[in-house]
Biotite code that builds the C-alpha atoms (Angstrom):
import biotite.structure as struc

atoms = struc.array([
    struc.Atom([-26.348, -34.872, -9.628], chain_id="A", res_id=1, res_name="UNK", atom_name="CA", element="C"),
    struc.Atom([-27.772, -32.885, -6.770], chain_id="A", res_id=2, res_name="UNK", atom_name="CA", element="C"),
    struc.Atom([-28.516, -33.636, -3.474], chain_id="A", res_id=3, res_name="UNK", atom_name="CA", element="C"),
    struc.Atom([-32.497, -33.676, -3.515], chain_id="A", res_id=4, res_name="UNK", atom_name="CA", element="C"),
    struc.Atom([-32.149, -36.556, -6.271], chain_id="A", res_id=5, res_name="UNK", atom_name="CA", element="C"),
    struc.Atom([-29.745, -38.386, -4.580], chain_id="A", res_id=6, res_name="UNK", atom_name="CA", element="C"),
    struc.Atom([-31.503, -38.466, -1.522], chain_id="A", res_id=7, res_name="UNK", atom_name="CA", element="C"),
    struc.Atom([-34.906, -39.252, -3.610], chain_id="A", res_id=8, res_name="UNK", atom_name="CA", element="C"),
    struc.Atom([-33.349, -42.524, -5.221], chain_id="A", res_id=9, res_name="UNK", atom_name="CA", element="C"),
    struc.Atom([-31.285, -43.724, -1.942], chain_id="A", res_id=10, res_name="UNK", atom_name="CA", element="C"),
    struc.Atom([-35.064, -43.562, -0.221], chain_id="A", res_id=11, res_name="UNK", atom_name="CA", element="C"),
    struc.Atom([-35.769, -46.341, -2.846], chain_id="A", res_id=12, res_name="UNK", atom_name="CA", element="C"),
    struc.Atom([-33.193, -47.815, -1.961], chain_id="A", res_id=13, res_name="UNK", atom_name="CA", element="C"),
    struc.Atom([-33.935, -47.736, 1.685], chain_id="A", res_id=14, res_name="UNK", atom_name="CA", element="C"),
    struc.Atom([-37.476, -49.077, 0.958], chain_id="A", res_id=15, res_name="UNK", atom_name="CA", element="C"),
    struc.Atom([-35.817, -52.070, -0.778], chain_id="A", res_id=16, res_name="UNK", atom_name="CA", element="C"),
    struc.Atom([-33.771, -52.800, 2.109], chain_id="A", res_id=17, res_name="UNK", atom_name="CA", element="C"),
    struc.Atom([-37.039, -52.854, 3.994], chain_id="A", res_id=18, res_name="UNK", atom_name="CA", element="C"),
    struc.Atom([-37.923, -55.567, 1.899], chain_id="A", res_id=19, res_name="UNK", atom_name="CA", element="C"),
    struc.Atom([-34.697, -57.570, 2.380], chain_id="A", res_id=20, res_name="UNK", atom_name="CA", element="C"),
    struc.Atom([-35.940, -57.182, 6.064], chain_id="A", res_id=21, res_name="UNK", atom_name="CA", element="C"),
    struc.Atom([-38.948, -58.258, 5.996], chain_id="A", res_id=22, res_name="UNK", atom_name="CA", element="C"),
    struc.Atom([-38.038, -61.945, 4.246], chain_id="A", res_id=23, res_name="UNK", atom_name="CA", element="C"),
    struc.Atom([-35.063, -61.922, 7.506], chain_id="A", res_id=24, res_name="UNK", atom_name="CA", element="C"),
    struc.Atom([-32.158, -61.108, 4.875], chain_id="A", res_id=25, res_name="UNK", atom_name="CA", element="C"),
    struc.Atom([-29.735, -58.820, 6.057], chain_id="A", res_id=26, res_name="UNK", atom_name="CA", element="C"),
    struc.Atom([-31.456, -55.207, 5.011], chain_id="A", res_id=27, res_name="UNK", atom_name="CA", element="C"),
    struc.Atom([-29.434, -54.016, 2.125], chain_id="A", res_id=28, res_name="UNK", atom_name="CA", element="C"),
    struc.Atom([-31.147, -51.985, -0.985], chain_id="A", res_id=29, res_name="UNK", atom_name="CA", element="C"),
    struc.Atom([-29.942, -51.400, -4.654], chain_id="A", res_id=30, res_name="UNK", atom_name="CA", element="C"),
    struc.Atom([-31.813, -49.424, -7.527], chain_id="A", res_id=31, res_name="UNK", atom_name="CA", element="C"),
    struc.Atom([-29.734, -48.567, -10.774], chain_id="A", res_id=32, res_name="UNK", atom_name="CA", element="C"),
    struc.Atom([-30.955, -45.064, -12.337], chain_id="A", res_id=33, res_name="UNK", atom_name="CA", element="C"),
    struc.Atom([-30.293, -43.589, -16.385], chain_id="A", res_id=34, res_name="UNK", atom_name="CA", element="C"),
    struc.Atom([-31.357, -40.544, -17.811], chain_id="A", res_id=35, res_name="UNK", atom_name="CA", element="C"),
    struc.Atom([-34.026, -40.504, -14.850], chain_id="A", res_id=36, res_name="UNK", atom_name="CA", element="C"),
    struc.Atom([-35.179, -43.938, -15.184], chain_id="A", res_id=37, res_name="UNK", atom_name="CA", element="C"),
    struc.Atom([-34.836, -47.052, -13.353], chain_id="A", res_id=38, res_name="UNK", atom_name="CA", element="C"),
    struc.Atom([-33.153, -49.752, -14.983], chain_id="A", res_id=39, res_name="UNK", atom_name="CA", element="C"),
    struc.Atom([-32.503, -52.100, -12.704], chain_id="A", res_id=40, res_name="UNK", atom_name="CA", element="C"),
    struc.Atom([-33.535, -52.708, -8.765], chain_id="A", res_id=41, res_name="UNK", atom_name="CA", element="C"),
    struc.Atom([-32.742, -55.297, -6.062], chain_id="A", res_id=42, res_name="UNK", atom_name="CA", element="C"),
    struc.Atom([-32.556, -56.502, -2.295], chain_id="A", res_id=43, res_name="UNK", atom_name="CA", element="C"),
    struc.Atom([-30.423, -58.974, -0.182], chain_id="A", res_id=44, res_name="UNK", atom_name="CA", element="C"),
    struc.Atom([-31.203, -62.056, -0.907], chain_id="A", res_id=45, res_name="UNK", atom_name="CA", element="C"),
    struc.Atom([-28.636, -64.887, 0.501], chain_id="A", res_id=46, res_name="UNK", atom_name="CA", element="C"),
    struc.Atom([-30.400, -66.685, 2.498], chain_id="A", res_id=47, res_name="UNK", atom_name="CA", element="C"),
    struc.Atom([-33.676, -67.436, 0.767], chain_id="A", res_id=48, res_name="UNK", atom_name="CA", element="C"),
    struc.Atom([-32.197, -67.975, -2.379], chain_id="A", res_id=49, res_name="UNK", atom_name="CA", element="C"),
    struc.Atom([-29.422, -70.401, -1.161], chain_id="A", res_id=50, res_name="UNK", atom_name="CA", element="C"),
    struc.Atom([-26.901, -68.206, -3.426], chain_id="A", res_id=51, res_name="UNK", atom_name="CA", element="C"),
    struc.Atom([-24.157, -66.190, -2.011], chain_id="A", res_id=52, res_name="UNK", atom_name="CA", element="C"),
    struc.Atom([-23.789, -63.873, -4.887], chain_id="A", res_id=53, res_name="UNK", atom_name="CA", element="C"),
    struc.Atom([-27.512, -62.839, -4.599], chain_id="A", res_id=54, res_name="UNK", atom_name="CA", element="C"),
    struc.Atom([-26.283, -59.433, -3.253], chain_id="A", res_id=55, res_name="UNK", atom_name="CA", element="C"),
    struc.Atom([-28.526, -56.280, -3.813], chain_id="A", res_id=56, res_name="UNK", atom_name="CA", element="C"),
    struc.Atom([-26.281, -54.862, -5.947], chain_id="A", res_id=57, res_name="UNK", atom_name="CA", element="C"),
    struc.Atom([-26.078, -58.399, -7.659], chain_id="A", res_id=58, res_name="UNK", atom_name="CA", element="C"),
    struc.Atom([-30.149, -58.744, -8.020], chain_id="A", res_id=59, res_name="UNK", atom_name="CA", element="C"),
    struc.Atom([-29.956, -54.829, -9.660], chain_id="A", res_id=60, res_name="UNK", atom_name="CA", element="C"),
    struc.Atom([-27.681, -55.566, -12.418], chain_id="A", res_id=61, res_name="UNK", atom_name="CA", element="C"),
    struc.Atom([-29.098, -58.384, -13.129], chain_id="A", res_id=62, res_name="UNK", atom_name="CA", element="C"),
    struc.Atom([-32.198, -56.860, -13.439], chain_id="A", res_id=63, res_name="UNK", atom_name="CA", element="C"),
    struc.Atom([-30.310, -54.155, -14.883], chain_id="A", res_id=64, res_name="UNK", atom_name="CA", element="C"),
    struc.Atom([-28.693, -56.389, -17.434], chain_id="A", res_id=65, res_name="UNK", atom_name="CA", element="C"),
    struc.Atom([-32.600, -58.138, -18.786], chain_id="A", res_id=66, res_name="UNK", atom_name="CA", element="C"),
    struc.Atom([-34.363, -54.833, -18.789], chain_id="A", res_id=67, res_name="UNK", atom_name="CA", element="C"),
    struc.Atom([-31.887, -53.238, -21.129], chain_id="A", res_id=68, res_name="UNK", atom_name="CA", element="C"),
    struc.Atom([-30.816, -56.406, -22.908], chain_id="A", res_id=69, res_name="UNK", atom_name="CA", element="C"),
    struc.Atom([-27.209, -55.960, -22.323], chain_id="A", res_id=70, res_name="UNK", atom_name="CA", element="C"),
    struc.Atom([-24.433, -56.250, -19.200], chain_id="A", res_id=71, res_name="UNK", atom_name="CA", element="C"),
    struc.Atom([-22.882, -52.999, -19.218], chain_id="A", res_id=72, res_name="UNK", atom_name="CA", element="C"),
    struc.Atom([-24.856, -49.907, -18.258], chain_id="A", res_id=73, res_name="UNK", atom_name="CA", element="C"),
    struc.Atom([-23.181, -46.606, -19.404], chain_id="A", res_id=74, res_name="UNK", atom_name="CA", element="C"),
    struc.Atom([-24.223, -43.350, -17.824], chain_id="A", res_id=75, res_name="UNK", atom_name="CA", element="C"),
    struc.Atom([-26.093, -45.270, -14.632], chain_id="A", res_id=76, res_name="UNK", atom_name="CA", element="C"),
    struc.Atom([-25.589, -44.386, -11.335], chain_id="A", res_id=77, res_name="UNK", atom_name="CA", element="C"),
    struc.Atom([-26.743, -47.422, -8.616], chain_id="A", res_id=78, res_name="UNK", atom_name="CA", element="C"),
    struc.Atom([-27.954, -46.119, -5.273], chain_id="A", res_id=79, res_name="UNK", atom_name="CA", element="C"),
    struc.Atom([-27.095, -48.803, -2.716], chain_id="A", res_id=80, res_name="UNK", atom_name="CA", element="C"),
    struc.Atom([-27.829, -48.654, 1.210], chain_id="A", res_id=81, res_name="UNK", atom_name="CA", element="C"),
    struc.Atom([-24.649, -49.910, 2.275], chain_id="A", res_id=82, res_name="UNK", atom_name="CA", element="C"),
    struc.Atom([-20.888, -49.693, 0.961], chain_id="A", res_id=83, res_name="UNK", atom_name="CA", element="C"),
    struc.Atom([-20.528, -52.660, -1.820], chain_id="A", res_id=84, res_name="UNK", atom_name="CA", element="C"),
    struc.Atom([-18.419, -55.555, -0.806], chain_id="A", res_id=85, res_name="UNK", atom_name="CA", element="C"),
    struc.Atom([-15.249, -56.366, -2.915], chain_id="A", res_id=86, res_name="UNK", atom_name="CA", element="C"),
    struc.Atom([-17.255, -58.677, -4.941], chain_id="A", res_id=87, res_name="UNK", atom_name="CA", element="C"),
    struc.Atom([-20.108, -55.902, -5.846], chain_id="A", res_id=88, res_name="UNK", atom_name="CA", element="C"),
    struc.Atom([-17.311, -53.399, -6.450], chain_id="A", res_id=89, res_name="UNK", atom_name="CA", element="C"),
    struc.Atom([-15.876, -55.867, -9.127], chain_id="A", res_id=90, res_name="UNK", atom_name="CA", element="C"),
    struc.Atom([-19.336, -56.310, -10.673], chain_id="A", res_id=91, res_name="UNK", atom_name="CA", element="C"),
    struc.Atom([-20.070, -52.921, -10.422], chain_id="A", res_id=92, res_name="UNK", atom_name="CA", element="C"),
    struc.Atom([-16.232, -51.923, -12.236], chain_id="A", res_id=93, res_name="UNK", atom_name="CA", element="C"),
    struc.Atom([-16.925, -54.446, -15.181], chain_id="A", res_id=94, res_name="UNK", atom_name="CA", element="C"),
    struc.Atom([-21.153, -53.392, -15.437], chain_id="A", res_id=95, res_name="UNK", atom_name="CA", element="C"),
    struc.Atom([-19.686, -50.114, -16.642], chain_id="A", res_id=96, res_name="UNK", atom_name="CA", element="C"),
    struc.Atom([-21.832, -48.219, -13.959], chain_id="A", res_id=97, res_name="UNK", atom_name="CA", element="C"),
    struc.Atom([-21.075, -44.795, -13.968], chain_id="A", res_id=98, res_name="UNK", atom_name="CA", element="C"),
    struc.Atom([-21.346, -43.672, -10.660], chain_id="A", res_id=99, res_name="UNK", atom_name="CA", element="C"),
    struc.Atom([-22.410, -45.238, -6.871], chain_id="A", res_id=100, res_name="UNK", atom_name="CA", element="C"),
    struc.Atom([-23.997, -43.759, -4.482], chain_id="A", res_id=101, res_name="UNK", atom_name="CA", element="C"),
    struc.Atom([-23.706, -45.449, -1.017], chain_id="A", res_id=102, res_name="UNK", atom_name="CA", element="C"),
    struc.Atom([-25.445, -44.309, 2.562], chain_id="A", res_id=103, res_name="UNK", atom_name="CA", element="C"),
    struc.Atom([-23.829, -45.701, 4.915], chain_id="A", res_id=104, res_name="UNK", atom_name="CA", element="C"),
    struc.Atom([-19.864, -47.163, 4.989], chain_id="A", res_id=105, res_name="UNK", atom_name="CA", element="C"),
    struc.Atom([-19.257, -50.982, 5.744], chain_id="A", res_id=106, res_name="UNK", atom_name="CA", element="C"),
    struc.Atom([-15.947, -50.937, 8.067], chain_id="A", res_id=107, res_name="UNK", atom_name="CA", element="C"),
    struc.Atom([-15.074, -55.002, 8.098], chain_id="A", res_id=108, res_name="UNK", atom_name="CA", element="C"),
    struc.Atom([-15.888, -55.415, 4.157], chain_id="A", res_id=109, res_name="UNK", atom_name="CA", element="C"),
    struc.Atom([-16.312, -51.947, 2.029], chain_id="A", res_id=110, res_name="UNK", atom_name="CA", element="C"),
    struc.Atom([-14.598, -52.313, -0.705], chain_id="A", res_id=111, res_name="UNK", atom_name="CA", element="C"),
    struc.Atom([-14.700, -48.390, -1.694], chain_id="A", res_id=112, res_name="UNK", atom_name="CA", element="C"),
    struc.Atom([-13.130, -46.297, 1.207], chain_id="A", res_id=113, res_name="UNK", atom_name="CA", element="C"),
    struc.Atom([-13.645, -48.411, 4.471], chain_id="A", res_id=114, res_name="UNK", atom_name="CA", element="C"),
    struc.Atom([-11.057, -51.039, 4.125], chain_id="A", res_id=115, res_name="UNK", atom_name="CA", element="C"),
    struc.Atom([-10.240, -51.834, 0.334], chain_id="A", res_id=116, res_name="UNK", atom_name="CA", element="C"),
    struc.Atom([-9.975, -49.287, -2.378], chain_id="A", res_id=117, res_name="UNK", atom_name="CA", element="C"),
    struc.Atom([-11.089, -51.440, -5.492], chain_id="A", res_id=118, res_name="UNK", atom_name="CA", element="C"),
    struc.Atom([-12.428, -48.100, -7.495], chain_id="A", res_id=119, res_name="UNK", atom_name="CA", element="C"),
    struc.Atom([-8.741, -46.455, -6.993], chain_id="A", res_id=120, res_name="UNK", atom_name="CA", element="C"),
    struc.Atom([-6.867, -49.283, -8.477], chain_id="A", res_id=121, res_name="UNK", atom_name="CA", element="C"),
    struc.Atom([-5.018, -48.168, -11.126], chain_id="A", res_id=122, res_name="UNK", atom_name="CA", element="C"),
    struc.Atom([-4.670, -51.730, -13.354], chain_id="A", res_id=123, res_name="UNK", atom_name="CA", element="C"),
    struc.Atom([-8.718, -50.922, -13.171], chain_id="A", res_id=124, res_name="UNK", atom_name="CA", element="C"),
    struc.Atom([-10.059, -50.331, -16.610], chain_id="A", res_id=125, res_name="UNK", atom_name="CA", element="C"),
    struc.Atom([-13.282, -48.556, -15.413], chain_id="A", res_id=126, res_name="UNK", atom_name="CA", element="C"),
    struc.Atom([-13.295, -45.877, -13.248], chain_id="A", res_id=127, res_name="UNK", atom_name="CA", element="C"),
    struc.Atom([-16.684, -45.606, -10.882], chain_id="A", res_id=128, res_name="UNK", atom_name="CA", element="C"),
    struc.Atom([-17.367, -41.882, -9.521], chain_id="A", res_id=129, res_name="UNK", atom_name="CA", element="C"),
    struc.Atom([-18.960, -42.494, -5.966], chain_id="A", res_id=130, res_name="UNK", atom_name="CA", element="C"),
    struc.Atom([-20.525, -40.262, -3.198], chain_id="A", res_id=131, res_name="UNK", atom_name="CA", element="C"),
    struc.Atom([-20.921, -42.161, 0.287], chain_id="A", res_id=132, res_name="UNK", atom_name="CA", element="C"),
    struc.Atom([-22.814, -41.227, 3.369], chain_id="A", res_id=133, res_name="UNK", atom_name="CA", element="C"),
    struc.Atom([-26.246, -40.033, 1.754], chain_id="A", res_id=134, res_name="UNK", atom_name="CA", element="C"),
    struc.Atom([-28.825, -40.684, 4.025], chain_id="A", res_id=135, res_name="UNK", atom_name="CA", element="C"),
    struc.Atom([-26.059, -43.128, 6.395], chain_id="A", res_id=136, res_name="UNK", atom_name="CA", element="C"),
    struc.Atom([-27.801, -42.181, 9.332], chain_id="A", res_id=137, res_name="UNK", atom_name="CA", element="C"),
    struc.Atom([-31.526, -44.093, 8.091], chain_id="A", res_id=138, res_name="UNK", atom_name="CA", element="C"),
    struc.Atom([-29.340, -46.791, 6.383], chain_id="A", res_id=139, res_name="UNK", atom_name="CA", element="C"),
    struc.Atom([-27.248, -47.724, 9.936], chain_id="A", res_id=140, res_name="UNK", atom_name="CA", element="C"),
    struc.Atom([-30.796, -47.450, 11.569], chain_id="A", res_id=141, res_name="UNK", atom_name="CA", element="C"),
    struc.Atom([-32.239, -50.110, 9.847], chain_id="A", res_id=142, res_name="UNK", atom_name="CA", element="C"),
    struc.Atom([-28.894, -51.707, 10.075], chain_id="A", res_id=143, res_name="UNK", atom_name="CA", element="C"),
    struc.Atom([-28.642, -51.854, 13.936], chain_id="A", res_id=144, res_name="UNK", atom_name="CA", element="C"),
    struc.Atom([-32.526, -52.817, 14.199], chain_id="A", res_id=145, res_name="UNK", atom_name="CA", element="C"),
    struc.Atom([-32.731, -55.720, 12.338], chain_id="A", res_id=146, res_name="UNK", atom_name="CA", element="C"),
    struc.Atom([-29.348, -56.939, 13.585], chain_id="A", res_id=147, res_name="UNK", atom_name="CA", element="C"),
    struc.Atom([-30.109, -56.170, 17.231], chain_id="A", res_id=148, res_name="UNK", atom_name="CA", element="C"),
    struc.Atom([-33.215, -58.154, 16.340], chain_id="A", res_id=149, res_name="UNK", atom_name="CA", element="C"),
    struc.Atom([-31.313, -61.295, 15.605], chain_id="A", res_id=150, res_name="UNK", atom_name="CA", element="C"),
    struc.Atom([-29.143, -60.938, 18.404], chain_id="A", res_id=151, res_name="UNK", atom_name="CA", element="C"),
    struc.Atom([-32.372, -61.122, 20.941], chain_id="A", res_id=152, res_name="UNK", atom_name="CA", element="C"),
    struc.Atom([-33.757, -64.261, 18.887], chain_id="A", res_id=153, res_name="UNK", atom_name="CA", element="C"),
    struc.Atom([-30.808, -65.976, 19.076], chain_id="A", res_id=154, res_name="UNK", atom_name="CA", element="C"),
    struc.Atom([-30.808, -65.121, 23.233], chain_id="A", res_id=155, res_name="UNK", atom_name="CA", element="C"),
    struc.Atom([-34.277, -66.663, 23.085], chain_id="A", res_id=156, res_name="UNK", atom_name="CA", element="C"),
    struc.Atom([-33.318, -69.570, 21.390], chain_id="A", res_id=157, res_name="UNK", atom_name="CA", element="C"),
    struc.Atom([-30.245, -70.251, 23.637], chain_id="A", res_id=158, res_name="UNK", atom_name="CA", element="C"),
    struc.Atom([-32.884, -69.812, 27.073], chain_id="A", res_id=159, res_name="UNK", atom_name="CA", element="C"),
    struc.Atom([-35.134, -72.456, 25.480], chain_id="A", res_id=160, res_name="UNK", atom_name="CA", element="C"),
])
């Protein structure tokens, strides 16, 4: 893949997270991409859905999974806006996706370079390609905003 359409499908990504956003979910974007096409899309949603799975990544292979009519997605790369969590990393391993795309790294919880290595593990029977840090610098800005924006709410909460 080049850079141009890497950078074209992590801005879709990006977009999605601005949806997580805007429902007060933490702002994390997913789309899943074959031969050109998007399979499967998704945002953070946790909180709203009362469902701690309901990861972006989750919500894109799931809609992955119903628009192709199957659970394992071959030749797809998924674009996500921040490094996949050991549980996405798992899903993503068994989904069969080809290769992920991240923007920006997760230091406390990445489970793909940060802090766990699940796509090295040997006893893996998939092995993911992956490419980190495309467009990082717009992911960790719309990181740090909406979390700085919690922080003040919960400062005006405290004063009353």
């Amino acid at each position: 893949m080049d850079t141009f359409t890497d950078e074209q499908w992590m801005r879709h990504a990006l977009a999605l997270a601005l949806k997580a956003d805007a429902s007060n979910e933490v702002p994390v974007g997913a789309v899943i991409v074959r031969e050109g096409v998007i399979i499967g899309e998704g945002f953070n949603q946790p909180i709203s859905s009362s469902d701690p799975s309901a990861h972006a990544e989750i919500i894109a292979l799931r809609d992955a999974g119903q628009t192709v009519d199957n659970y394992r997605f071959p030749g797809a790369t998924m674009y996500v806006t921040v490094e996949p969590c050991t549980m996405c990393a798992g899903a993503i391993i068994h989904s069969r996706i080809a290769r992920l795309v991240y923007a920006t790294s997760e230091p406390k919880a990445g489970a793909v370079c940060s802090h766990f290595q699940l796509f090295d593990q040997s006893q893996m029977n998939h092995k993911v390609e992956w490419l980190g840090e495309v467009l990082a610098d717009e992911a960790s800005s719309i990181l740090q905003a909406f979390f700085a924006r919690r922080r003040d709410e919960k400062k005006r909460e405290k004063r009353g």
